[in-house]
KEDRENLO-65407 format. One line per field, with one value per residue (C-alpha): chain; x negated, z, y negated. Coordinates in steps of 0.25 Angstrom, whole numbers. Example, Ala and Ser with C-alpha at 12.3 -4.5 7.8 and 13.67 -1.06 7.14 Angstrom:
2
c <- [A	A]
X <- [-49	-55]
Z <- [31	29]
Y <- [18	4]
This chain:
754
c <- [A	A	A	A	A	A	A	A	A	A	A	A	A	A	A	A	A	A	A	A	A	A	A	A	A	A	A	A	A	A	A	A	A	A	A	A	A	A	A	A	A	A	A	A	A	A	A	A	A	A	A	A	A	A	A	A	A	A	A	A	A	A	A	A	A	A	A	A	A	A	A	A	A	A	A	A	A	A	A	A	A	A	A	A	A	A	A	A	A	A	A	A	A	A	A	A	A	A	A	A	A	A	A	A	A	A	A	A	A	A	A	A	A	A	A	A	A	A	A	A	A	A	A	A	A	A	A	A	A	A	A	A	A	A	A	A	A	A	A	A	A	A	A	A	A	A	A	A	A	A	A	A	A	A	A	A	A	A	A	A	A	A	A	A	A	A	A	A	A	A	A	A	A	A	A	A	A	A	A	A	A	A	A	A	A	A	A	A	A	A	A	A	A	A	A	A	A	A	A	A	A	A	A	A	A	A	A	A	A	A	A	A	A	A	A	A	A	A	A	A	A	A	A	A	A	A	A	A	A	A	A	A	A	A	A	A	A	A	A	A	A	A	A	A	A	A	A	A	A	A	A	A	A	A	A	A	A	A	A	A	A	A	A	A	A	A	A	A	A	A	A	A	A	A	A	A	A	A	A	A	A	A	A	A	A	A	A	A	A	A	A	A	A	A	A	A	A	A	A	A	A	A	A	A	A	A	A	A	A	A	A	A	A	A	A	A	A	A	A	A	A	A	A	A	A	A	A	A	A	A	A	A	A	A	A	A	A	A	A	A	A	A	A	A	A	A	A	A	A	A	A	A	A	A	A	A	A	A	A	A	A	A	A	A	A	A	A	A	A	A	A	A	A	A	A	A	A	A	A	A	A	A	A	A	A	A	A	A	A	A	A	A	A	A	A	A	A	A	A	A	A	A	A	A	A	A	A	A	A	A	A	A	A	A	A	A	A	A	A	A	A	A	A	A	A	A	A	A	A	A	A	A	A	A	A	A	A	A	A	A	A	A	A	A	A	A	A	A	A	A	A	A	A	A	A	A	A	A	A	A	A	A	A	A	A	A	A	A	A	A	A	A	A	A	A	A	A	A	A	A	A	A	A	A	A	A	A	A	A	A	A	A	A	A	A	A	A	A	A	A	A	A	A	A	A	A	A	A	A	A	A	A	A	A	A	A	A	A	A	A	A	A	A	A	A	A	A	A	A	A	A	A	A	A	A	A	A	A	A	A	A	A	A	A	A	A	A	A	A	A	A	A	A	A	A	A	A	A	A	A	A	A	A	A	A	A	A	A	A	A	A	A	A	A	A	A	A	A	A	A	A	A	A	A	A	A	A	A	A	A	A	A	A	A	A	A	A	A	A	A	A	A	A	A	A	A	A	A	A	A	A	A	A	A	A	A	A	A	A	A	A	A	A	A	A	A	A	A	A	A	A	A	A	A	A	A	A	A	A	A	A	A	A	A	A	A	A	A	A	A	A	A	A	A	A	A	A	A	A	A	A	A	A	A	A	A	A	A	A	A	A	A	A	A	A	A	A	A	A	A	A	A	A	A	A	A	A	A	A	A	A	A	A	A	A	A	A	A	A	A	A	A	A	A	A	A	A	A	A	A	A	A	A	A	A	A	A	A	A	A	A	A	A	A	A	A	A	A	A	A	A	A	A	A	A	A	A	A	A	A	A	A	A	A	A	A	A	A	A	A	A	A	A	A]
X <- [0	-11	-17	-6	-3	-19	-18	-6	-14	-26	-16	-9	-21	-27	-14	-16	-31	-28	-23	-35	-48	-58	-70	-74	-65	-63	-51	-56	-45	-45	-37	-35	-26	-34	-34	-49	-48	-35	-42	-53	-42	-33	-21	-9	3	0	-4	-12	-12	-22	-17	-18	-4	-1	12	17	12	17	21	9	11	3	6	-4	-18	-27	-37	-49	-57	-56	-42	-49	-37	-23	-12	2	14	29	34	28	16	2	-12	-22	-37	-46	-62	-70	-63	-55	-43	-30	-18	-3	9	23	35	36	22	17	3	-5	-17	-13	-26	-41	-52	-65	-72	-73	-68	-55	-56	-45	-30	-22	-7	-4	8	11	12	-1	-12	-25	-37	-51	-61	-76	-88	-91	-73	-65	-50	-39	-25	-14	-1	11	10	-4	-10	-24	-34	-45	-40	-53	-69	-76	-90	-90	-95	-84	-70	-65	-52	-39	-29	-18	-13	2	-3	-7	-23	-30	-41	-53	-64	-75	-91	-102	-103	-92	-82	-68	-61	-48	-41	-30	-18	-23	-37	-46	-53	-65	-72	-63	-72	-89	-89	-104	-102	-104	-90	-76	-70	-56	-43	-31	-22	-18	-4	-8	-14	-27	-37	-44	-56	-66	-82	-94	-105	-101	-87	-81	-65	-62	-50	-51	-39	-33	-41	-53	-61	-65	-65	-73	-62	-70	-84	-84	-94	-92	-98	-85	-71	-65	-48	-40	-26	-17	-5	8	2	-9	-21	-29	-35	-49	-57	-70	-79	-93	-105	-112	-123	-114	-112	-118	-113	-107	-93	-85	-87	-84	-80	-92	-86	-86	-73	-72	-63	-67	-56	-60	-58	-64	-59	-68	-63	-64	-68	-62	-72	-69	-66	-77	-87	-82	-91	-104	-112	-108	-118	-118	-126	-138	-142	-143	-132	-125	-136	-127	-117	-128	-131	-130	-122	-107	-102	-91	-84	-88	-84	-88	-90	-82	-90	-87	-97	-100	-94	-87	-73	-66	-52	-52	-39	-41	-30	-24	-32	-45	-48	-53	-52	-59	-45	-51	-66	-74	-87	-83	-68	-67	-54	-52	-38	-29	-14	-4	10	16	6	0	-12	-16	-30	-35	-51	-59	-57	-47	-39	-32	-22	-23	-11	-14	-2	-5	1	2	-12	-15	-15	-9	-18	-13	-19	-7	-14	-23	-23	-34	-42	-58	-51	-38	-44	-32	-20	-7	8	18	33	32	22	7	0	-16	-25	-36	-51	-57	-48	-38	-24	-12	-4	7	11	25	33	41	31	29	38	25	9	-1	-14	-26	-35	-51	-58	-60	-74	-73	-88	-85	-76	-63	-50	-39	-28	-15	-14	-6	0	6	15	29	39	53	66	62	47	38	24	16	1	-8	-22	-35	-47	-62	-75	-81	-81	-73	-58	-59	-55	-63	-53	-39	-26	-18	-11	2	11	8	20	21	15	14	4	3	-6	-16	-16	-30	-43	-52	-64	-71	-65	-49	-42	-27	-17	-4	10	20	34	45	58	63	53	50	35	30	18	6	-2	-12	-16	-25	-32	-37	-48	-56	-70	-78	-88	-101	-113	-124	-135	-149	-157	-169	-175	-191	-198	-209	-220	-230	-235	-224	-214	-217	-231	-243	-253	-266	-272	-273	-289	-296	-300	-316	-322	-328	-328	-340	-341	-338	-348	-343	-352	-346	-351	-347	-343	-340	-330	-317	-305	-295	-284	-287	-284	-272	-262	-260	-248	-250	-245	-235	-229	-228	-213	-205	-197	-185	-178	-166	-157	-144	-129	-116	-107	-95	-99	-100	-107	-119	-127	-141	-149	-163	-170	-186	-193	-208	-216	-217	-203	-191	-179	-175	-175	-163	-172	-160	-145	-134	-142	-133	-145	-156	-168	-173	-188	-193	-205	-217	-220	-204	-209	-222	-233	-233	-227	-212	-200	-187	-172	-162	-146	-136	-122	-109	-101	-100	-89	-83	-77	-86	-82	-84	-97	-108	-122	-136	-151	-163	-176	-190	-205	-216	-219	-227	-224	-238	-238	-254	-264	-276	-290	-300	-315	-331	-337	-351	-357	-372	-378	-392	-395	-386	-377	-368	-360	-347	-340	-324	-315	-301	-291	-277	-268	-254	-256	-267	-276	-271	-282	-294	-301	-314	-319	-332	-332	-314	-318	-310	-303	-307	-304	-312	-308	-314	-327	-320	-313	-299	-291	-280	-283	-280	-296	-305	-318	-323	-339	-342	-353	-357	-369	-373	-371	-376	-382	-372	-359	-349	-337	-332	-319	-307	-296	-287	-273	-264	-254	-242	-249	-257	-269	-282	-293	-307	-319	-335	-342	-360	-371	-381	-395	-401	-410	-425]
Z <- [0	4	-10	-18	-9	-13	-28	-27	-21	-30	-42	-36	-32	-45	-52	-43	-46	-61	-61	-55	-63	-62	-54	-53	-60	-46	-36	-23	-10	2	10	25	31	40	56	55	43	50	62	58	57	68	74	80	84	76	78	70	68	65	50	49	50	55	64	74	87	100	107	115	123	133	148	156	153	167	167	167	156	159	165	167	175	175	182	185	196	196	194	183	187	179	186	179	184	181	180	183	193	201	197	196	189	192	181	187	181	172	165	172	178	190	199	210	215	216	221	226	215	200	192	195	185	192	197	203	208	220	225	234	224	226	217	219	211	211	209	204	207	221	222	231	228	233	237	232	235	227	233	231	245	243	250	250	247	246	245	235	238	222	213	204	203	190	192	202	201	211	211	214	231	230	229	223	214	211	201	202	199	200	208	200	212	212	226	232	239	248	251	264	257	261	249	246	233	225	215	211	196	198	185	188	186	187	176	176	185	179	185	176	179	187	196	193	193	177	179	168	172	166	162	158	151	161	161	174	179	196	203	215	222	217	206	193	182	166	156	145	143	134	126	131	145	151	153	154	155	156	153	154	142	145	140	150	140	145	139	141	136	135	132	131	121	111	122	125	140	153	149	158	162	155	165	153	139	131	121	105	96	83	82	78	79	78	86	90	98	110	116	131	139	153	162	179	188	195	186	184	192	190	180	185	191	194	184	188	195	186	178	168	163	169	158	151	159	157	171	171	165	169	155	144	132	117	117	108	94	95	94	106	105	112	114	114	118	124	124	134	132	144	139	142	125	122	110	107	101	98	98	96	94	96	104	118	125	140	141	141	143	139	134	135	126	119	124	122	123	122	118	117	103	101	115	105	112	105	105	102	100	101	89	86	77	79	85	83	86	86	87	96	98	99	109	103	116	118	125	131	143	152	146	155	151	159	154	140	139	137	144	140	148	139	142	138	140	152	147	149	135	135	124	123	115	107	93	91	79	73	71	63	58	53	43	45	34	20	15	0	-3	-12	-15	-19	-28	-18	-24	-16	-3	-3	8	13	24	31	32	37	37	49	46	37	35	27	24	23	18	21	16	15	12	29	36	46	44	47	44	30	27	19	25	27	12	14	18	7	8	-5	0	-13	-16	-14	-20	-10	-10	-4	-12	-16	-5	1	14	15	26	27	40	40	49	52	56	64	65	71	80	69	63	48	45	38	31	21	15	3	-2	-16	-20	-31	-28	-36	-46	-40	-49	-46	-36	-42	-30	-35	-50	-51	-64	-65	-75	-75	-62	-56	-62	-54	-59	-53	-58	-53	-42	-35	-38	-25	-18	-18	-11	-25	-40	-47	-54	-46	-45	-44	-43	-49	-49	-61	-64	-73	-85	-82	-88	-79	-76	-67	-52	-54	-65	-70	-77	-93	-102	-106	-91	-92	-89	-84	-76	-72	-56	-50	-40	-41	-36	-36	-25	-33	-36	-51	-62	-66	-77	-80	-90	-91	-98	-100	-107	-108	-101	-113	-116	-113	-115	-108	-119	-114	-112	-108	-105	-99	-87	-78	-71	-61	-69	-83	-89	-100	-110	-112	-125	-123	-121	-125	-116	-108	-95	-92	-84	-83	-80	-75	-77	-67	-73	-68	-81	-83	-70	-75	-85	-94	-89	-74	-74	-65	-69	-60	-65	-59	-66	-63	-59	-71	-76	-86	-99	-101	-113	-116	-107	-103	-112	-106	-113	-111	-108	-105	-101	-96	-94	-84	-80	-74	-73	-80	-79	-88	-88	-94	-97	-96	-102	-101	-110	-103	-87	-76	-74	-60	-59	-65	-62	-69	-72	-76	-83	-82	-67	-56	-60	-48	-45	-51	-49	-58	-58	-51	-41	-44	-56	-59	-73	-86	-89	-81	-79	-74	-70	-69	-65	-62	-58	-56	-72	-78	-92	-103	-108	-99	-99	-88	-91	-85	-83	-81	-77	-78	-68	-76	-76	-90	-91	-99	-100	-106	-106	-106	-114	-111	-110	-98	-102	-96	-85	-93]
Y <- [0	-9	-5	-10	-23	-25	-23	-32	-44	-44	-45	-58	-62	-62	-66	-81	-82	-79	-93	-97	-103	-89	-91	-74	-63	-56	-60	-56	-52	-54	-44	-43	-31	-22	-23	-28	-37	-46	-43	-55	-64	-73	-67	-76	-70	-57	-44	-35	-19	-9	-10	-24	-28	-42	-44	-54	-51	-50	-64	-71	-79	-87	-87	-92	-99	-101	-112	-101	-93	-79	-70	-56	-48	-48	-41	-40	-38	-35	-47	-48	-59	-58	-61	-65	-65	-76	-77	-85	-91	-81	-85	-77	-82	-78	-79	-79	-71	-84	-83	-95	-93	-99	-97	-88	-82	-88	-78	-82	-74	-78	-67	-59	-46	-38	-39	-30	-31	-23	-16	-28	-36	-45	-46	-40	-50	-41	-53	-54	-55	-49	-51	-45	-39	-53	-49	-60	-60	-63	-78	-79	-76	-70	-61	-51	-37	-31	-33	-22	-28	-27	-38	-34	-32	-27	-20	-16	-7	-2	13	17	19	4	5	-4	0	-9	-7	-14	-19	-18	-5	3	5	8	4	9	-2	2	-7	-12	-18	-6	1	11	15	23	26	24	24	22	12	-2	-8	-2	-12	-6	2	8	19	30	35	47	38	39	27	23	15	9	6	1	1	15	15	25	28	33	42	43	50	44	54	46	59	51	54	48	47	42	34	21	18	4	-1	-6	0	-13	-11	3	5	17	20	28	40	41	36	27	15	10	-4	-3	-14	-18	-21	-13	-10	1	6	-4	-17	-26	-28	-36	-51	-63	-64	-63	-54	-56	-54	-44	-33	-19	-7	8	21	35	47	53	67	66	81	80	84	87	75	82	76	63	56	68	58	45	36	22	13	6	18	32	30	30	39	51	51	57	69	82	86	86	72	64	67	74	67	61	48	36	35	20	11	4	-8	-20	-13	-1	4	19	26	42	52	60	71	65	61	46	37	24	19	4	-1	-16	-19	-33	-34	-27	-23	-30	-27	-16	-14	-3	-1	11	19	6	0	-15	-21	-34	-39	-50	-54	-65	-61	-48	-39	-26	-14	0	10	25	31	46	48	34	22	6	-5	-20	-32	-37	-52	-59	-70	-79	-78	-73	-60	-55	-49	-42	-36	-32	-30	-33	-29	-31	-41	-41	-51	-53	-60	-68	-74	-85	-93	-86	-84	-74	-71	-63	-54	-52	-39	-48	-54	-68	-78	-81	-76	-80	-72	-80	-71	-71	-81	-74	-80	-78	-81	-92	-102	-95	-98	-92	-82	-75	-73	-59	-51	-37	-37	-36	-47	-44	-53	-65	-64	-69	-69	-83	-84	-97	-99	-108	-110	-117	-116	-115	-102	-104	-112	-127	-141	-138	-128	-130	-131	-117	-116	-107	-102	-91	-81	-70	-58	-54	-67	-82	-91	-97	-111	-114	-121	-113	-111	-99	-96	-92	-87	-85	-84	-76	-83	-71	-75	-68	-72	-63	-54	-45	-46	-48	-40	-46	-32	-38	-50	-53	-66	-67	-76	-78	-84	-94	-89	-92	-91	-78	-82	-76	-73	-70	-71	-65	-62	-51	-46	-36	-33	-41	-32	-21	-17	-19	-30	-25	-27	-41	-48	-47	-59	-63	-75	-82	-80	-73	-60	-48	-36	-22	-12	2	18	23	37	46	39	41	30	34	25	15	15	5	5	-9	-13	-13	-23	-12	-13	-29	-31	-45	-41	-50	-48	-55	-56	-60	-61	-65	-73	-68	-53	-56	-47	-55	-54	-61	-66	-70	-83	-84	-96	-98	-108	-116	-117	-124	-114	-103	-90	-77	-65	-56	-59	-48	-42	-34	-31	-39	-37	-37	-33	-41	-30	-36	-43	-47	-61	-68	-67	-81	-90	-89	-92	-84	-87	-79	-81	-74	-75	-70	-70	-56	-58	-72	-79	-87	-101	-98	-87	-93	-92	-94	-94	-92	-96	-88	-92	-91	-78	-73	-64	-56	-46	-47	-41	-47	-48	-41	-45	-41	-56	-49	-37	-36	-20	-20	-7	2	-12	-19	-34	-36	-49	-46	-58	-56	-67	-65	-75	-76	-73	-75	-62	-56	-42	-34	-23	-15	-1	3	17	20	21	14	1	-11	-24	-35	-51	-60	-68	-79	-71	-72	-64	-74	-82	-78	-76	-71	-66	-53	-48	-32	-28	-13	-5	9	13	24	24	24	18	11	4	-6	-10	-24	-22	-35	-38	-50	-55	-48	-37	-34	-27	-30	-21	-23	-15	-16	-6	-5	6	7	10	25	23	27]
């Protein structure tokens, strides 16, 4: 279906831009419908599913903004009052059945991480660091409940006998508190924080530690017992659905295991979904707590142990990451059913069998329905704060508690009249002629669904940009009414009149850029040795010019090759290189240009190269000083009046066909000795090498009398000693810079010794 609403949109889109002076022959769409690609966008009053789909979401509505930064707990009683505690002022805020909120508590402490309401009916504020546990009556009367002597106090919870339950830092300690104030340690996780209490409903207490990610399962009669291991240091939230599964948030950094609890909202948003199954083997209650040691003293070293561990169990392939949501069966098996390397969970709340969670990204409230080989996840809201921190449903109405700016928002079950989805910014490349905006979606009677469109020529939307163009309503395409610039983006309103919801599935912009010309990169011409072949060796460097004397044992003739191939006048390519590209993804084809160093008009050597190089034979040209020019065209991907064109010219080279001339100045026999002087004159480029065999023996390295091989004529002395009587030849061998060999040759007799 998706398919065919596709092909549909690229034939309206190029049906508008038909109209539309060509600048490139392909039409380009932009198409956003998957969860992750709307997911970049700005959601207002609209939910999201894991399809993609767009619908109005729930009512939000704002109920109370305290003057502080940070609420980090929530709670509430029968009559329907919500708590909300405070850092960094110990603050805890009180709404009355009306939804108007006030300062009813101030602790002496900073941070208040966990509240409680008892079976009296008061409220039981744990604060940190180095808190205690206040009592607060309905009126607002306050006192000491109990001291931990713990620096922290991360979490209460009361059971149906009336105990209160605390977790705490930075010892791992769960204490039992019994209604008259007096408690004991429940429980030593020998972890270093406790971050998290929630009774299951046979009684038993859940508890979530770090640095070690631990789920915990301890009966009334106080046996633990692992449920599952995160990979993630912190078990930060807990939550328990009608079924019996139990949720678990666990956050931290990509360090893995030993981070620090989460204390301040240092977090970074960016959303990633995926999932993995972990199978869970029960082990005893009997060796829960075998392997567990504190850390900071042996630990958590044990979990590696060979001896009975506290659960046998294959752990989550997820990657470590910044966030996951864990979901454990009754029958002991875990799943990763959500995970983040950029978005953590803080909040957890259930209803019925569904589970919400919110994250630090944008204050998004997340819903995940169990379905029978699947499950749903919406994005339910987002609340436009750094992080909804606390989730907690009272009646039919979800009340999130955000950060960064404190506030209580309640989401109601009825959807709101109006919402509006902003798109993520669509950078085209290039400046861009705009097409139709077309669309996939639902609109029943009392609803509708309208489009509008912006853009400019900045990254980011500002007061450079054009004015929203709209509203744009035929999902079948309308015309989009906006200059042409590089950047576009598009926002969607959706209306109800009636409480049901239009659904918004897909949405395709189609653009045509401007034809921008190629961009050579790089343009290199080489010949002979630089071609690839080597040009002989480099003339060593002397202190001073003169002749140089070599002396040589001769040996029995042998005209071998020599010991270093030289590149023959045969081998002596140009060979032309480039790099080029084009902004538009155009076909290009190149031609090149070459004119002499005494002429004036450039002269085509080849047109109609597909590819990025082109060898020109020798002899092809006259031997001599050049220049060459190289043309990039896109025309093979345009029309004729709108093809773009670039040029790039080269540095000097040489065409040199003719190799070097290699004569016998003067030769002098004395003896067993012998001096030969060789001229070597090369017409077209400097000499670059020479090197000299006496009897076809091994070719060496000679510089020229004045030291330095690099004219066009030089002179070379030979002397050799140590001759035996007869004929003998000593033999030059030169090279120019584009590599062409010239050989020449001495031919003389040495007397016999009388």
């Amino acid at each position: 279906m998706k398919q065919l609403f596709r092909l549909r949109c690229m034939l309206l889109g190029l049906g508008v831009l038909a109209a539309i002076p060509l600048a490139a022959v392909d039409t380009s769409f932009w198409q956003v419908g998957t969860f992750d690609e709307v997911l970049k966008g700005r959601l207002s009053g609209v939910s999201l599913d894991k399809d993609g789909v767009l619908r109005l979401a729930p009512e939000s509505q704002p109920v109370f903004s305290p003057d502080v930064t940070m609420a980090l707990s929530m709670a509430a009683d029968r009559e329907g009052r919500l708590y909300i505690g405070t850092g960094h002022q110990g603050k805890v805020f009180r709404t009355d059945s009306s939804q108007k909120g006030s300062l009813f508590f101030t602790a002496s402490e900073p941070d208040i991480f966990a509240l409680a309401v008892g079976p009296d009916g008061a409220l039981y504020a744990g604060s940190s660091p180095e808190g205690k546990i206040y009592r607060v009556t309905p009126d607002g009367k306050s006192s000491v409940f109990f001291d931990p002597k713990a620096k922290y106090l991360w979490a209460l919870a009361f059971d149906a006998a009336g105990h209160l339950y605390a977790g705490t830092g930075d010892r791992g300690l769960i204490y039992r508190i019994d209604p008259s104030g007096k408690g004991e340690v429940f429980f030593d996780s020998h972890q270093t924080h406790i971050m998290c209490l929630r009774f299951d409903a046979q009684g038993n207490l859940l508890a979530g530690s770090d640095p070690d990610g631990l789920v915990y399962r301890i009966t009334p009669a106080g046996k633990p017992y692992v449920l599952y291991q995160a990979n993630l240091p912190e078990i930060h939230d807990l939550a328990v659905d009608s079924r019996g599964h139990i949720y678990a948030a666990a956050l931290g950094g990509p360090g893995g295991k030993g981070g620090a609890p989460f204390l301040g909202p240092n977090m970074s948003p960016g959303p990633a979904v995926s999932g993995t199954t972990v199978t869970v083997v029960a082990g005893t209650e009997e060796e829960a707590l075998t392997a567990q040691t504190r850390p900071g003293e042996t630990g958590p070293a044990g979990f590696a142990r060979s001896a009975p561990m506290t659960v046998g169990f294959t752990p989550p392939a997820a990657n470590l990451g910044k966030g996951s949501l864990i979901e454990i069966a009754p029958d002991y098996s875990a799943e990763t059913v959500w995970t983040s390397n950029n978005e953590a969970v803080f909040g957890l709340a259930v209803k019925g069998d569904q589970v919400y969670f919110s994250t630090d990204t944008d204050g998004r409230v997340f819903d995940l329905k169990p379905r029978r080989d699947s499950r749903e996840l919406t994005l339910v809201s987002e609340t436009g704060q750094a992080m909804a921190t606390r989730l907690l449903f009272t009646g039919p109405d979800l009340f999130v508690a955000t950060s960064n700016i404190a506030r209580l928002i309640r989401l109601g079950s009825s959807t709101v009249k109006e919402g509006t989805y902003e798109s993520s910014v669509k950078d085209t490349k290039a400046i861009s002629r705009w097409g139709t905006l077309t669309w996939r979606g639902e609109v029943p009677d009392g609803t509708a669904v309208e489009f509008f469109a912006r853009s400019g020529n900045s990254e980011r939307p500002d007061l450079t940009w054009s004015d929203w163009t709209g509203p744009y309503r035929d999902p079948n395409g309308s015309p989009i009414k906006n200059d042409p610039a590089r950047y576009i983006q598009w926002k969607a309103v959706l209306r109800t009149t009636n409480g049901t919801s239009p659904s918004l599935d897909e949405v395709t912009v189609a653009y045509l850029n401007q034809n921008l010309p190629p961009e050579i990169r790089s343009f290199t011409v080489s010949s002979g040795a630089e071609a690839g072949n080597p040009a002989g060796p480099v003339s060593p460097s002397f202190g001073g010019g003169g002749p140089q004397t070599m002396t040589m044992t001769p040996g029995p003739n042998s005209f071998g090759p020599p010991a270093r191939a030289k590149t023959s006048a045969s081998g002596n390519a140009t060979t032309f290189t480039w790099q080029a590209e084009d902004s538009n993804g155009d076909q290009l084809v190149y031609s090149i240009y070459v004119k002499a160093a005494d002429e004036r008009e450039w002269h085509l050597l080849k047109d109609q190269i597909q590819q990025t190089n082109f060898s020109l034979e020798p002899h092809q040209l006259p031997d001599g000083e050049y220049v060459a020019k190289l043309v990039a065209s896109d025309e093979d991907s345009n029309p004729a009046e709108t093809a773009r064109k670039s040029e790039s010219v080269s540095g000097t080279f040489w065409v040199d066909s003719t190799p070097p001339l290699v004569t016998v100045a003067h030769q002098t026999v004395s003896g067993k000795s012998v001096e030969v002087q060789f001229l070597v004159d090369d017409k077209t480029s400097p000499l670059q090498s020479a090197e000299v065999s006496t009897d076809g023996k091994d070719w060496k390295d000679i510089v020229s009398d004045d030291g330095v091989v690099d004219s066009r004529q030089e002179r070379f002395s030979v002397r050799v000693g140590g001759l035996g009587p007869g004929e003998h030849i000593i033999m030059l061998r030169a090279y120019d810079a584009v590599g062409n060999a010239g050989v020449g040759k001495a031919v003389f007799h040495t007397p016999a010794t009388p």
